[in-house]
VEXBAMAR-153249 format. One line per field, with one value per residue (C-alpha): residue number from 1; residue in three letters; x, y, z. Coordinates in Angstrom, 3 decimals, padded with zeros to 6 digits. Layout:
BEGIN
i: (NUM | ...)
aa: (ALA | ...)
u: (X | ...)
v: (Y | ...)
w: (Z | ...)
***
This chain:
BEGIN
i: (1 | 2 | 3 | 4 | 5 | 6 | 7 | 8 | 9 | 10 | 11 | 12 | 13 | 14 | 15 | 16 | 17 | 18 | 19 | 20 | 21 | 22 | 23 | 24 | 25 | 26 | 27 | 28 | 29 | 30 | 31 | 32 | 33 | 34 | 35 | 36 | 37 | 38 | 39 | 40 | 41 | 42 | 43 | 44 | 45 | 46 | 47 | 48 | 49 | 50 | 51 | 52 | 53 | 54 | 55 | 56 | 57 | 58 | 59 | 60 | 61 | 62 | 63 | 64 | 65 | 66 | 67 | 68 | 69 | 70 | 71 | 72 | 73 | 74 | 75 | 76 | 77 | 78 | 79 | 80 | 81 | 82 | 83 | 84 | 85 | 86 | 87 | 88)
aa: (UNK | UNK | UNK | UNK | UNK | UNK | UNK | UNK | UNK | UNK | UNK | UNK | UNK | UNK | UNK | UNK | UNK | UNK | UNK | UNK | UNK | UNK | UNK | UNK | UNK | UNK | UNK | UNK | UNK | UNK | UNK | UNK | UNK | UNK | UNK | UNK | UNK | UNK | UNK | UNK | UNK | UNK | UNK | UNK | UNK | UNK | UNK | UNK | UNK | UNK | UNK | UNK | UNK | UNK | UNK | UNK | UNK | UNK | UNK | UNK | UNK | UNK | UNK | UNK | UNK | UNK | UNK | UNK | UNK | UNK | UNK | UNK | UNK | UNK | UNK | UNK | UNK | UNK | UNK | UNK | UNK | UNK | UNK | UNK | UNK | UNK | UNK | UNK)
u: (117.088 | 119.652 | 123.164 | 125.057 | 129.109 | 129.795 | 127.347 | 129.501 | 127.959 | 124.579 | 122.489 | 119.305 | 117.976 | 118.087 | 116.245 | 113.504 | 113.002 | 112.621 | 110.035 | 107.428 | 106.985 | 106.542 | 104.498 | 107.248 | 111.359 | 113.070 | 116.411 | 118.518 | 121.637 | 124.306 | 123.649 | 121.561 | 119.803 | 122.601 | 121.347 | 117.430 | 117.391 | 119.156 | 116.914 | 113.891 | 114.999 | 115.662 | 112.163 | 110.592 | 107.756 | 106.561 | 106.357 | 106.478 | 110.371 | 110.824 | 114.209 | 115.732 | 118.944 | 121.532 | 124.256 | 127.704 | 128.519 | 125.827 | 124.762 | 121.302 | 119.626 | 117.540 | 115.077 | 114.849 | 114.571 | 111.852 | 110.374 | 110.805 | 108.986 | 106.542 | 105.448 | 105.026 | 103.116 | 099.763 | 098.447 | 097.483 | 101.467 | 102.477 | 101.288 | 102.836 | 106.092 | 106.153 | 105.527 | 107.976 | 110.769 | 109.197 | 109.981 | 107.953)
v: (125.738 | 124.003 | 123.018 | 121.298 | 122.110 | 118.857 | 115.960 | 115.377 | 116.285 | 115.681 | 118.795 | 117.153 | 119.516 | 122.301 | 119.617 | 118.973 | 122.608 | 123.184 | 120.216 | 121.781 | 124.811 | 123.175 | 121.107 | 118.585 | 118.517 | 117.972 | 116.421 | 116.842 | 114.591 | 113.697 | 110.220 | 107.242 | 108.802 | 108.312 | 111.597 | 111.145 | 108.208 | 111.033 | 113.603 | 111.224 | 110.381 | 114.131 | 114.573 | 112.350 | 112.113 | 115.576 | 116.054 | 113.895 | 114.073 | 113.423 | 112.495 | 113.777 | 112.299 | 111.833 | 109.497 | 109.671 | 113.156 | 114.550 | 118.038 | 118.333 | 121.621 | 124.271 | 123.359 | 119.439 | 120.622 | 123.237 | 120.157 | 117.501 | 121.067 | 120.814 | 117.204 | 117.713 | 120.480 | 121.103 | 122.728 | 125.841 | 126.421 | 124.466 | 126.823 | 129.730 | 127.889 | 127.143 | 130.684 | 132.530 | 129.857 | 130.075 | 126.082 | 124.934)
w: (120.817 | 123.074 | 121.577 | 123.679 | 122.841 | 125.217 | 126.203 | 129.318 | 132.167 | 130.177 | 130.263 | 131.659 | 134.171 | 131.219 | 129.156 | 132.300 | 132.793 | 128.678 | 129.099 | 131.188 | 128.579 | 125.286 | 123.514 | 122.276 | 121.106 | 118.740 | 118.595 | 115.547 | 114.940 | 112.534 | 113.615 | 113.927 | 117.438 | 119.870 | 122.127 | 121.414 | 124.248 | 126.871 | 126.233 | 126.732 | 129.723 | 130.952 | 129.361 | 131.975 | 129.751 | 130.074 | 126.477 | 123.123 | 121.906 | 118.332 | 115.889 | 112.753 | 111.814 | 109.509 | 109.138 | 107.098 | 107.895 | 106.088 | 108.183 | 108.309 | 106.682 | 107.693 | 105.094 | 106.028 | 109.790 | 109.156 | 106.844 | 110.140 | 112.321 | 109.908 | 110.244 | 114.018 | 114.809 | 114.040 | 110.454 | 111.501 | 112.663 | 109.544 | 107.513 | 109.388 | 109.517 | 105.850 | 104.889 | 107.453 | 105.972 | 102.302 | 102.096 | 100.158)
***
């Protein structure tokens, strides 16, 4: 997981190097996607990037970001996922 405290200089060469070892990211947001456009760039298309957001102050939870995980990576993880977070 990267957090960035600042997004000023843009931590893109983190984001490259994070690129070449996974399978895809995931960028979470208390917004409409303003950072999701940065870290496909920094991506370089190396890897798929998906978004989960949420507008009006609303902070996303670890259950609606396990669910987002969920959607994205493949069943046999899903599963796993699901029962290490016991979401369901």
């Amino acid at each position: 997981m990267i957090r960035p405290i600042t997004l000023w200089p843009f931590p893109k060469e983190v984001i490259r190097r994070i690129s070449e070892k996974v399978q895809c990211i995931l960028t979470v947001e208390m917004s409409a996607g303003q950072m999701v456009e940065d870290v496909r760039l920094a991506v370089e298309g190396r890897c798929p990037v998906h978004f989960y957001g949420r507008t009006g102050g609303g902070v996303p939870t670890s259950s609606q970001v396990i669910k987002k995980i969920v959607e994205i990576v493949p069943d046999n993880l899903a599963d796993t996922l699901l029962q290490l977070a016991e979401v369901r």
